[in-house]
KEMI-596320 format. One record per residue: residue in one letter; y, z, x of N, C-alpha, C in turn; residue number from 1. Coordinates in steps of 0.05 Angstrom, whole numbers. Layout:
BEGIN
   aa       ny       nz       nx      cay      caz      cax       cy       cz       cx     i
    a        Y        Z        X        Y        Z        X        Y        Z        X   NUM
...
// end
This chain:
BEGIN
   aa       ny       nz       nx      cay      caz      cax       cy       cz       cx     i
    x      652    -1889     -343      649    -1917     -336      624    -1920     -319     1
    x      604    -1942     -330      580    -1953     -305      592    -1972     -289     2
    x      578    -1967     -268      584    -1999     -248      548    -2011     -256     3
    x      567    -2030     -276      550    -2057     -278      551    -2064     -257     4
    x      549    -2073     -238      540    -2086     -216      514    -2085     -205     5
    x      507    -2071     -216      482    -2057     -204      466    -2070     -214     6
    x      443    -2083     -204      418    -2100     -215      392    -2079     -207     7
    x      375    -2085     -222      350    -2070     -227      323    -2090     -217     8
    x      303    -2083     -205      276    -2106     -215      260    -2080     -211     9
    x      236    -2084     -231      219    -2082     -238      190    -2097     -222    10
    x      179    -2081     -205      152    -2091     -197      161    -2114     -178    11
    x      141    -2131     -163      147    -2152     -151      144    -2175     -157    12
    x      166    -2193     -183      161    -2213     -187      166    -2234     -166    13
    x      155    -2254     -162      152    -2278     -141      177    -2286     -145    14
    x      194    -2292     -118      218    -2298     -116      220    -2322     -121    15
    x      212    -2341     -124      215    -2371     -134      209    -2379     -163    16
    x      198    -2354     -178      207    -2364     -209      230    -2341     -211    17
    x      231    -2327     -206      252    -2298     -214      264    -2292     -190    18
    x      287    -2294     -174      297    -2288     -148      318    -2258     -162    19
    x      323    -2244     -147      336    -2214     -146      348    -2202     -124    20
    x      371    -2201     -127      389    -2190     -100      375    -2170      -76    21
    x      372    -2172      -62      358    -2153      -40      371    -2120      -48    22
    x      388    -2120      -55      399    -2094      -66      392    -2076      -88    23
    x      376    -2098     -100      370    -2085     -128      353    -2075     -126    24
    x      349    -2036     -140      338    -2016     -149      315    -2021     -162    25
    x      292    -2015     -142      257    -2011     -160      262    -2002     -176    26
    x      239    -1997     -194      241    -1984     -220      204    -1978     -231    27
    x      191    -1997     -207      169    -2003     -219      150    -1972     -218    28
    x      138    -1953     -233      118    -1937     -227       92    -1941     -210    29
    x       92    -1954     -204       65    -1968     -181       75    -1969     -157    30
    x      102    -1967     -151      121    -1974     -123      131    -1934     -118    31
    x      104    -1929     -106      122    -1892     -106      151    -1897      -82    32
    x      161    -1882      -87      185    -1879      -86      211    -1884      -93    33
    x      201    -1910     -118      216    -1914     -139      239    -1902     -154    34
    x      258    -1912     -170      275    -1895     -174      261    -1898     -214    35
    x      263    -1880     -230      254    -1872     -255      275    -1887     -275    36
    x      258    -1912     -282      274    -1919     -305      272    -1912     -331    37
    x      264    -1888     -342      273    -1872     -361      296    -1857     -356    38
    x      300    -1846     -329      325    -1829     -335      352    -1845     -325    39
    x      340    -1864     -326      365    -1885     -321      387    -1893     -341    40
    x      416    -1884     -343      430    -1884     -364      441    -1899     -382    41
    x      443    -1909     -394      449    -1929     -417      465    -1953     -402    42
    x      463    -1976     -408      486    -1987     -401      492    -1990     -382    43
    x      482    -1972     -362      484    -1975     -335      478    -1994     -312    44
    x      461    -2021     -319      459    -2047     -305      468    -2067     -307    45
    x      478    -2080     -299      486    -2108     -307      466    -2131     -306    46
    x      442    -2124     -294      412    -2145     -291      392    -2129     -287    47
    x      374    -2148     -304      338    -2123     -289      329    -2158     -291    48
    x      302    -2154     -262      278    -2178     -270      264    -2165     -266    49
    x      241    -2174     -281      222    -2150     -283      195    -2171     -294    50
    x      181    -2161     -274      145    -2169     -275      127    -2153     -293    51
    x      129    -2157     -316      116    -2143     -345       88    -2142     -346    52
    x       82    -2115     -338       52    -2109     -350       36    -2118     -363    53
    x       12    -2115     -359       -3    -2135     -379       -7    -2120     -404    54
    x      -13    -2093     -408      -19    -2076     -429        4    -2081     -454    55
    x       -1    -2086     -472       20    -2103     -499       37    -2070     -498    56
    x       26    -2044     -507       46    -2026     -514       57    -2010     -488    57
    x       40    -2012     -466       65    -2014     -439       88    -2025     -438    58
    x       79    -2060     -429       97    -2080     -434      126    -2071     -460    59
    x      124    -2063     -478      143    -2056     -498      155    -2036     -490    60
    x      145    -2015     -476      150    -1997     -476      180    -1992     -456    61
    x      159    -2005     -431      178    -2011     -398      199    -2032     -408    62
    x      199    -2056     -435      221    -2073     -436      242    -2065     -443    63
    x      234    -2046     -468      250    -2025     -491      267    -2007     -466    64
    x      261    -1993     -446      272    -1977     -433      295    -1999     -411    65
    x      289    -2016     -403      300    -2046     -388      323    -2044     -414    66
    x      321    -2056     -435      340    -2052     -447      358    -2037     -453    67
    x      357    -2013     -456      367    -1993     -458      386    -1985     -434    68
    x      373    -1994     -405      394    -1990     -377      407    -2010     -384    69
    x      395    -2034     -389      433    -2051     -386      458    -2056     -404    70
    x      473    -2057     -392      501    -2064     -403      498    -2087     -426    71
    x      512    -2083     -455      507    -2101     -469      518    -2130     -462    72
    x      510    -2144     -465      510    -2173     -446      497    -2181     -428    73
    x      487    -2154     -408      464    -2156     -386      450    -2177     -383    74
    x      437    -2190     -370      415    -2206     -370      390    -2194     -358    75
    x      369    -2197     -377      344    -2190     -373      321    -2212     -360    76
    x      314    -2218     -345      298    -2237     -331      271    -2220     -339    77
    x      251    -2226     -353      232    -2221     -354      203    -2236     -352    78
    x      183    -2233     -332      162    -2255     -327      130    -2246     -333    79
    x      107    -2263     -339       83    -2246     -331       67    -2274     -338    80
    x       44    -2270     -323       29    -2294     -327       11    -2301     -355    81
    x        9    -2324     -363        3    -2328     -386      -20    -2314     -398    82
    x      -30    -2316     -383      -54    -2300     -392      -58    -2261     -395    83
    x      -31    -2259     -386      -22    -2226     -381       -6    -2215     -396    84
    x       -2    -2231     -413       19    -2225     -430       47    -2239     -432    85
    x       46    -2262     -420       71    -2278     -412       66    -2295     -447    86
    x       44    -2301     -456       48    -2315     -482       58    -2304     -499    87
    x       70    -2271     -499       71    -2258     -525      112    -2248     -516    88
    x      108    -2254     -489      140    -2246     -480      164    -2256     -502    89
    x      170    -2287     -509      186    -2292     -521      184    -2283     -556    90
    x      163    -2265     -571      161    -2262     -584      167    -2227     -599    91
    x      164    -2209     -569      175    -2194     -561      199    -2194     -568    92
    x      214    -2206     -553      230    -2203     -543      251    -2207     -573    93
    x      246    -2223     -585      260    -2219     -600      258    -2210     -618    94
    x      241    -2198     -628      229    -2167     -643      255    -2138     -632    95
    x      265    -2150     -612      282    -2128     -602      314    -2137     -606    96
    x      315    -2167     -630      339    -2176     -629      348    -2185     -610    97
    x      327    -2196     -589      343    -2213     -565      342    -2247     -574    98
    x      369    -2251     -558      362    -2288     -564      354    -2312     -535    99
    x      329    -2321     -538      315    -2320     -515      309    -2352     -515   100
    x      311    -2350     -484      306    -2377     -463      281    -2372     -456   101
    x      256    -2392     -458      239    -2390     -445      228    -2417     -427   102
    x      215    -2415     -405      210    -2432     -386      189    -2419     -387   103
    x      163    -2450     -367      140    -2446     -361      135    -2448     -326   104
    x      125    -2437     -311      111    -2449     -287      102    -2434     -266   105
    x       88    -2443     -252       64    -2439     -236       40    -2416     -256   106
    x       41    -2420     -281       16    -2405     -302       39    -2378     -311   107
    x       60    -2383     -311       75    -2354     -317       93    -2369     -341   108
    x       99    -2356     -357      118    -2350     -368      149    -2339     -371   109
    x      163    -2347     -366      193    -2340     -365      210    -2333     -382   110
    x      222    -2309     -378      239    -2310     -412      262    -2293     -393   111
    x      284    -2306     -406      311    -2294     -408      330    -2286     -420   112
    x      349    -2266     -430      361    -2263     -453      384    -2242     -447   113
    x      410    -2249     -462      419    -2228     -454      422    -2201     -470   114
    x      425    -2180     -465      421    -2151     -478      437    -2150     -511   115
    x      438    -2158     -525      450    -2148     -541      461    -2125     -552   116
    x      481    -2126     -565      499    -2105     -571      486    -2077     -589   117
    x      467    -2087     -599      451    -2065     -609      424    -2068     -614   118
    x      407    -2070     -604      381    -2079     -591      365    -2060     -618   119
    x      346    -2076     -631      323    -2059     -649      303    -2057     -638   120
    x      291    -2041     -653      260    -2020     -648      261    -2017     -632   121
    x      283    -2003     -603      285    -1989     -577      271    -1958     -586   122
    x      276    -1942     -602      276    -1920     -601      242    -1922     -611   123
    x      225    -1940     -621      193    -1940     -637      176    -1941     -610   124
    x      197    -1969     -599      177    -1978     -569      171    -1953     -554   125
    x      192    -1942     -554      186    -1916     -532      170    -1890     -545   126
    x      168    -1891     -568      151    -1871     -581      123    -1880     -574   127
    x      126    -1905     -589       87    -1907     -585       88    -1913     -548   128
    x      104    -1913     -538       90    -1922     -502       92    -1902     -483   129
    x      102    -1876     -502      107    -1851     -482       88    -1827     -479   130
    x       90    -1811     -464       71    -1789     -465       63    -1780     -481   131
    x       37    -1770     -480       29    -1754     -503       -1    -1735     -502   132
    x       -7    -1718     -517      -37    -1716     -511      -59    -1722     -529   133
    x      -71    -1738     -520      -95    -1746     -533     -117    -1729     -534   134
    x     -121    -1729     -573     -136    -1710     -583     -159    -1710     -576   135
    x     -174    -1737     -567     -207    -1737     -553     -198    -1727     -532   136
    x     -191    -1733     -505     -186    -1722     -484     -183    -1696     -480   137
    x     -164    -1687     -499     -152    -1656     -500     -133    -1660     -473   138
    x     -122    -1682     -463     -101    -1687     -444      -73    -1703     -444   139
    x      -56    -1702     -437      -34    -1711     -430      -37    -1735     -421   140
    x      -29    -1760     -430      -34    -1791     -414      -11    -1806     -423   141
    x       -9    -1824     -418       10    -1851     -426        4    -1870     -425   142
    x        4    -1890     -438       -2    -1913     -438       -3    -1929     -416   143
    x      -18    -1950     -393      -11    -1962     -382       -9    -1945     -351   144
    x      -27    -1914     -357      -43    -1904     -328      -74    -1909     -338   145
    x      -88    -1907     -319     -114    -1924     -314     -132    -1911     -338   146
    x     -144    -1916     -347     -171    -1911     -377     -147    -1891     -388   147
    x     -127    -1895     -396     -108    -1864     -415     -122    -1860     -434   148
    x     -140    -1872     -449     -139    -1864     -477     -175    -1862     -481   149
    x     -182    -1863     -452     -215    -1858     -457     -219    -1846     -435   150
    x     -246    -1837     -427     -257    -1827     -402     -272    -1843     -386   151
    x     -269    -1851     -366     -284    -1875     -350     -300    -1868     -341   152
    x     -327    -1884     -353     -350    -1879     -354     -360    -1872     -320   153
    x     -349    -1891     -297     -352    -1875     -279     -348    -1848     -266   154
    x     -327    -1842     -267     -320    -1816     -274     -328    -1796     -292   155
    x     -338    -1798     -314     -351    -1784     -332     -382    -1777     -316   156
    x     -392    -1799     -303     -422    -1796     -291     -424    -1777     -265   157
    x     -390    -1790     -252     -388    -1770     -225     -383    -1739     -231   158
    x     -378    -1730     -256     -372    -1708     -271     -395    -1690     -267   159
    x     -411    -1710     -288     -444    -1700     -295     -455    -1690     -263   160
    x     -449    -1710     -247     -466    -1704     -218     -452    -1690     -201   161
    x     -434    -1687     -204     -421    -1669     -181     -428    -1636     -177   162
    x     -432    -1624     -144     -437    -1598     -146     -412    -1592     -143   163
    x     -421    -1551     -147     -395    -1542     -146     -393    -1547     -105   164
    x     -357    -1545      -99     -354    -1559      -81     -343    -1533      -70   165
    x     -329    -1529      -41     -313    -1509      -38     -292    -1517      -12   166
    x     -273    -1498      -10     -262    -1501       11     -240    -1518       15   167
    x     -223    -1534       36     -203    -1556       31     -209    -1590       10   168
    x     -198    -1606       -3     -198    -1613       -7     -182    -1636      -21   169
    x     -195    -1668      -28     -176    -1690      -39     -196    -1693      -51   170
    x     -167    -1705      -85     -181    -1726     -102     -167    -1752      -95   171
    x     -180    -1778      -96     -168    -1799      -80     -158    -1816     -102   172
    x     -140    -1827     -123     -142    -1832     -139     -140    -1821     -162   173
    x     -128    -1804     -162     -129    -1777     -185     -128    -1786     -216   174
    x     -113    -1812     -218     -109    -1808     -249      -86    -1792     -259   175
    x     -103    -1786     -282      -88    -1753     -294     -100    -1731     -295   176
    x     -113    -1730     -280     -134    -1702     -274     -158    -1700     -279   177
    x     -173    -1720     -290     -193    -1710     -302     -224    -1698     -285   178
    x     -223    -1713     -257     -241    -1702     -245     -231    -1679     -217   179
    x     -207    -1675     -224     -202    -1660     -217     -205    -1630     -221   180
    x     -198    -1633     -253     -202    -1606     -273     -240    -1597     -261   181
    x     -257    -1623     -262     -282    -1604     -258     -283    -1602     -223   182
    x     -269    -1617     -204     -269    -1597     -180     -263    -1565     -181   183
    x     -245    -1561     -192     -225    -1534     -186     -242    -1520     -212   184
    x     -267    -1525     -222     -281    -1508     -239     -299    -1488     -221   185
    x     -301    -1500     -190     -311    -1480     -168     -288    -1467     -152   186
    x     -303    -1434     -157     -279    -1421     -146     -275    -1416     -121   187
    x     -297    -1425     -108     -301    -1436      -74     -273    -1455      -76   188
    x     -266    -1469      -84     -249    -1486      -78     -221    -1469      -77   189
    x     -205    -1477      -50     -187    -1465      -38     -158    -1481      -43   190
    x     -161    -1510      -37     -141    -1524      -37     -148    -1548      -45   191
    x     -132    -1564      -70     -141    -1590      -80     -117    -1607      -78   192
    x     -119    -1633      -61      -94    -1657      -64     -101    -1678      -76   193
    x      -84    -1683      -97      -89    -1697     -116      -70    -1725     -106   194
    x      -83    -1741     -108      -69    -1775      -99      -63    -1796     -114   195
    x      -50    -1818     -131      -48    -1831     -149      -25    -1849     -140   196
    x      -27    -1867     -140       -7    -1891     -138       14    -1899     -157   197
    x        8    -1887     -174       25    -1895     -204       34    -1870     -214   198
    x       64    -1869     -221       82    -1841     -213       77    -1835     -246   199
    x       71    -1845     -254       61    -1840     -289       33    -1820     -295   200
    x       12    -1829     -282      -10    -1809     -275       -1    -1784     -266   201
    x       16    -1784     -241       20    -1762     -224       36    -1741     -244   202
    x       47    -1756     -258       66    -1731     -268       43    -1722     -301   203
    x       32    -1731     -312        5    -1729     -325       -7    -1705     -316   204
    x      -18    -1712     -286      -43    -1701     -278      -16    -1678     -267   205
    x        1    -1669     -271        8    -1645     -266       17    -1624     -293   206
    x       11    -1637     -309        7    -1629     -339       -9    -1616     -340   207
    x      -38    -1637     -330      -60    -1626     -343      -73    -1599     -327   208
    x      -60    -1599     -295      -72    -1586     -275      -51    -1560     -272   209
    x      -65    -1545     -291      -45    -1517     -285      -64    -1492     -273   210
    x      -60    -1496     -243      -73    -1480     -229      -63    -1484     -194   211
    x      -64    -1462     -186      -37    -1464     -162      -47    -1468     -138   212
    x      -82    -1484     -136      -93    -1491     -120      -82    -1515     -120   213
    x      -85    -1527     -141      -78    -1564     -131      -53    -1567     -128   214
    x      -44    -1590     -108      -22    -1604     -109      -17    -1632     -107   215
    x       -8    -1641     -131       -8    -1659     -127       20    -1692     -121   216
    x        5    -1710     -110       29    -1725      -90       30    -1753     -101   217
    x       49    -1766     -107       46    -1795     -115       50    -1811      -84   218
    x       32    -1824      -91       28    -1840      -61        7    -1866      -59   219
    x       17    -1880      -44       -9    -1908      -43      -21    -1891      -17   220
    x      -47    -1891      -18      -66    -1879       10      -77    -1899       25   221
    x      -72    -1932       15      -78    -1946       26      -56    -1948       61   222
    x      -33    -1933       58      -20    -1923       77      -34    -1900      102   223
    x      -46    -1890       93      -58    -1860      104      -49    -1833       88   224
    x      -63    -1819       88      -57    -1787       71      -48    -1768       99   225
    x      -33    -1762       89      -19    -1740      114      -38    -1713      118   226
    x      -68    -1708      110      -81    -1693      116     -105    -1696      134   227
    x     -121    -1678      140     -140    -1679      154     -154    -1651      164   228
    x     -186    -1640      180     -200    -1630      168     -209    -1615      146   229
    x     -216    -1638      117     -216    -1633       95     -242    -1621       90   230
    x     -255    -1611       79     -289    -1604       74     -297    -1622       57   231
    x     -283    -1633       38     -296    -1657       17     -275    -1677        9   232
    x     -270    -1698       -7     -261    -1718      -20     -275    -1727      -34   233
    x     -261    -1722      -60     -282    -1745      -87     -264    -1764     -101   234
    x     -278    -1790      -95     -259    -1807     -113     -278    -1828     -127   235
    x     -252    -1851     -143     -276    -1863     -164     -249    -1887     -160   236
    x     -254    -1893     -130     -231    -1913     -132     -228    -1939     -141   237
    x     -208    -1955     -143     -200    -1977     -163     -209    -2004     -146   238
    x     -217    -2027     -164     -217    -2050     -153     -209    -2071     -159   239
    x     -185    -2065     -171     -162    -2084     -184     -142    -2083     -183   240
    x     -122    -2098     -168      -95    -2106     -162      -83    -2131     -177   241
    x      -62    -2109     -190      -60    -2133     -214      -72    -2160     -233   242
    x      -92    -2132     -240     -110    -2153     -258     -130    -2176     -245   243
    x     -134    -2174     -221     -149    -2183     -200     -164    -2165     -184   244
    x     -198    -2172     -182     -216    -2162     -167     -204    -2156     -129   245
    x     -208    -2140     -131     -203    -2135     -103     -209    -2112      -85   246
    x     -231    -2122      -77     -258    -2101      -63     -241    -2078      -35   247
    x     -224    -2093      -22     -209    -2079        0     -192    -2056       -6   248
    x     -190    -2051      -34     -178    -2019      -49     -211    -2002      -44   249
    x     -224    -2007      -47     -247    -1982      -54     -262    -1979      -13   250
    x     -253    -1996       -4     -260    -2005       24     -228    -1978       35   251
    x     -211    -1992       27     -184    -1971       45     -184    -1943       37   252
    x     -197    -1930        8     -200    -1913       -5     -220    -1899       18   253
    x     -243    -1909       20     -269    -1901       35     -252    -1887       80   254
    x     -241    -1910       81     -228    -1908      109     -207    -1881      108   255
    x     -192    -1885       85     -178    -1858       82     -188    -1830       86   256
    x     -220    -1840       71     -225    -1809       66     -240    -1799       88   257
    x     -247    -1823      108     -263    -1816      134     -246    -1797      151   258
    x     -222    -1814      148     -202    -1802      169     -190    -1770      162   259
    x     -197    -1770      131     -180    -1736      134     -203    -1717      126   260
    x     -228    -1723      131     -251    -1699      127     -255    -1693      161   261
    x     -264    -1665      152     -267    -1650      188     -307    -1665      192   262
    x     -312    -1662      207     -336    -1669      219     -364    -1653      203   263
    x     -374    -1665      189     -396    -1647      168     -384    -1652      136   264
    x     -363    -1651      141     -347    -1660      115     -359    -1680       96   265
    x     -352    -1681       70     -377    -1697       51     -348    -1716       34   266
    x     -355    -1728       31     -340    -1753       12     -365    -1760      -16   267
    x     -356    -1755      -38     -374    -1752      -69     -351    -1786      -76   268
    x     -369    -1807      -81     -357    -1832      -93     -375    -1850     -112   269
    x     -352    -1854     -127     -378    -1864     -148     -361    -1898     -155   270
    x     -376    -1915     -155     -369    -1943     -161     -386    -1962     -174   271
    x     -383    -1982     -177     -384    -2002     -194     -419    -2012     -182   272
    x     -432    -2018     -194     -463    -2020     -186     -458    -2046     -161   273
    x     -441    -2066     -171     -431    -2092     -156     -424    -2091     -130   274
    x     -400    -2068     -130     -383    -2061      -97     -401    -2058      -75   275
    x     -397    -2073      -63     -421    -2073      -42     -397    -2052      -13   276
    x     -395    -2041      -16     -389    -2011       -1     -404    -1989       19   277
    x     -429    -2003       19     -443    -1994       35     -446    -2007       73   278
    x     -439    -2033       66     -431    -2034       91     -401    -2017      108   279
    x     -382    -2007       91     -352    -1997       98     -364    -1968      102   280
    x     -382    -1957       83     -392    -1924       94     -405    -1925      117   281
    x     -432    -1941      124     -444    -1933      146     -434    -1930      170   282
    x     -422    -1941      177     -406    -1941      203     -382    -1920      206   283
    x     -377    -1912      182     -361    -1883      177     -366    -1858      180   284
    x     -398    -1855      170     -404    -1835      162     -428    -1833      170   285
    x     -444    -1802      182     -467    -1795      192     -484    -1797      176   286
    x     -483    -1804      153     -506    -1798      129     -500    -1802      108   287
    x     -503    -1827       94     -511    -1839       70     -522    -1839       50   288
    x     -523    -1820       22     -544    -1820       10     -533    -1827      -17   289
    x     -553    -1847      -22     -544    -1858      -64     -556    -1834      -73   290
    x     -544    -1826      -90     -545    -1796     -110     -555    -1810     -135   291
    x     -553    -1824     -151     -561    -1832     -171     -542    -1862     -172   292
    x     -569    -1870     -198     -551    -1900     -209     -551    -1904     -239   293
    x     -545    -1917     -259     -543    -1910     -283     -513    -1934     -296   294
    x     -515    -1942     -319     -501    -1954     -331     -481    -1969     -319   295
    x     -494    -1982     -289     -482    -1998     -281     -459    -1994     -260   296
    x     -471    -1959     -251     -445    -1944     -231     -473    -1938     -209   297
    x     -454    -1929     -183     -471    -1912     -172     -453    -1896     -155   298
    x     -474    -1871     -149     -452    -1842     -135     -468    -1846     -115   299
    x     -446    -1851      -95     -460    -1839      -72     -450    -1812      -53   300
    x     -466    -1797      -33     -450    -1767      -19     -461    -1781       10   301
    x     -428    -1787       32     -435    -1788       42     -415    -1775       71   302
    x     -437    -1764       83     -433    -1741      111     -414    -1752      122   303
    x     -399    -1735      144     -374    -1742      164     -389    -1736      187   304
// end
């Protein structure tokens, strides 16, 4: 027997279109410490609301599994803004044999429905939205962690330019390894912590990273990293929070990494030609230098 009682949400939908018991169980991969709604057992909820991704075969993926936790009859509250994929929700949704209420407001989309007794294409959604390794990559990704199914061109450039490094170290931002793999290609390198906000990368980037130097942690660092005198940090941090520009991620990224390099220590970052980030380094760091610029990125190395 489950105790239906139990309600679920998903991510932080705004309490005034979607409200959710203070009791109810995260689920979201972006929220570390989350509880894993894949291994969450059948049947086992009596409610989820849930703030749906914008990526179409995420979105399917995370609803398909929502379904699957609740109890047949459940109610599924599901929201996302129109332009995020909230137009395609009620269409969804019943692709999965749901029978659905939809509401409009404040630019979101609303859909509600309850679980049906035998829900279709659960077992497809989760095929195409689950792990796997991609044959260009030659890596382990999933849908709906950051560039999964390509190499980001910033990162690809910080690749090209990076020396070999040695000694302690963070990747800020990790992904699923990819610039990590060419840190730990120097065998100067002693110790690598790998950082990622989204518990989907983390477990990825421990796929791809089989070597018993790195370790890696799911964690927002916009908190602080529990380390310090590091010899380097390289990251290629993000400037978008939910689908919105937002310069104070690559700014808290930068502060992080001040704080856990030892004095001489080098921070390798590569960003968007736009991010104006040079005022957040100088005052950080003894020495500033643009390394190159190119297709609209630039690396810069700069001293502790």
């Amino acid at each position: 027997m489950h105790d239906t009682n139990l309600d679920g949400i998903y991510g932080i939908p705004p309490a005034e279109l979607a409200p959710s018991p203070p009791t109810a169980i995260q689920f979201s991969p972006l929220i570390p410490g989350s509880h894993r709604l894949e291994e969450r057992e059948a049947g086992s909820l009596g409610a989820m609301v849930m703030l749906a991704p914008p990526g179409t075969v995420e979105r399917r993926h995370e609803t398909a599994l929502a379904l699957r936790a609740l109890a047949p009859g459940g109610l599924l509250t599901i929201l996302a803004p129109k332009d995020k994929g909230g137009s395609r929700l009620a269409k969804e949704l019943k692709g999965f044999g749901c029978t659905v209420t939809e509401t409009s407001r404040r630019h979101h989309r609303i859909c509600a429905c309850e679980r049906p007794a035998a829900p279709t294409g659960i077992d497809e959604a989760l095929a195409e939205g689950g792990p796997r390794v991609d044959e260009t990559l030659g890596l382990w990704t999933q849908p709906g962690v950051f560039s999964w199914n390509r190499v980001d061109p910033g990162s690809a450039l910080l690749e090209q330019h990076l020396p070999p490094l040695s000694g302690r170290g963070a990747d800020l931002g990790c992904g699923i390894g990819f610039l990590s793999r060419a840190i730990l290609a120097s065998a100067k390198v002693e110790h690598l912590a790998l950082f990622d906000i989204d518990r989907r990368a983390v477990e990825m980037a421990k796929r791809n990273i089989d070597d018993p130097r790195a370790e890696v942690r799911w964690a927002d660092i916009r908190g602080g990293i529990p380390l310090g005198g590091l010899d380097f940090v390289v990251m290629n941090p993000p400037f978008h929070d939910g689908g919105m520009e937002d310069q104070s991620l690559g700014q808290a990224f930068i502060r992080r990494a001040a704080e856990a390099l030892r004095p001489g220590g080098v921070c390798w970052l590569v960003a968007n030609r736009h991010l104006p980030y040079e005022a957040v380094l100088k005052p950080l760091f003894r020495r500033v230098t643009p390394k190159m610029e190119a297709a609209g990125y630039k690396i810069y190395e700069a001293q502790k």
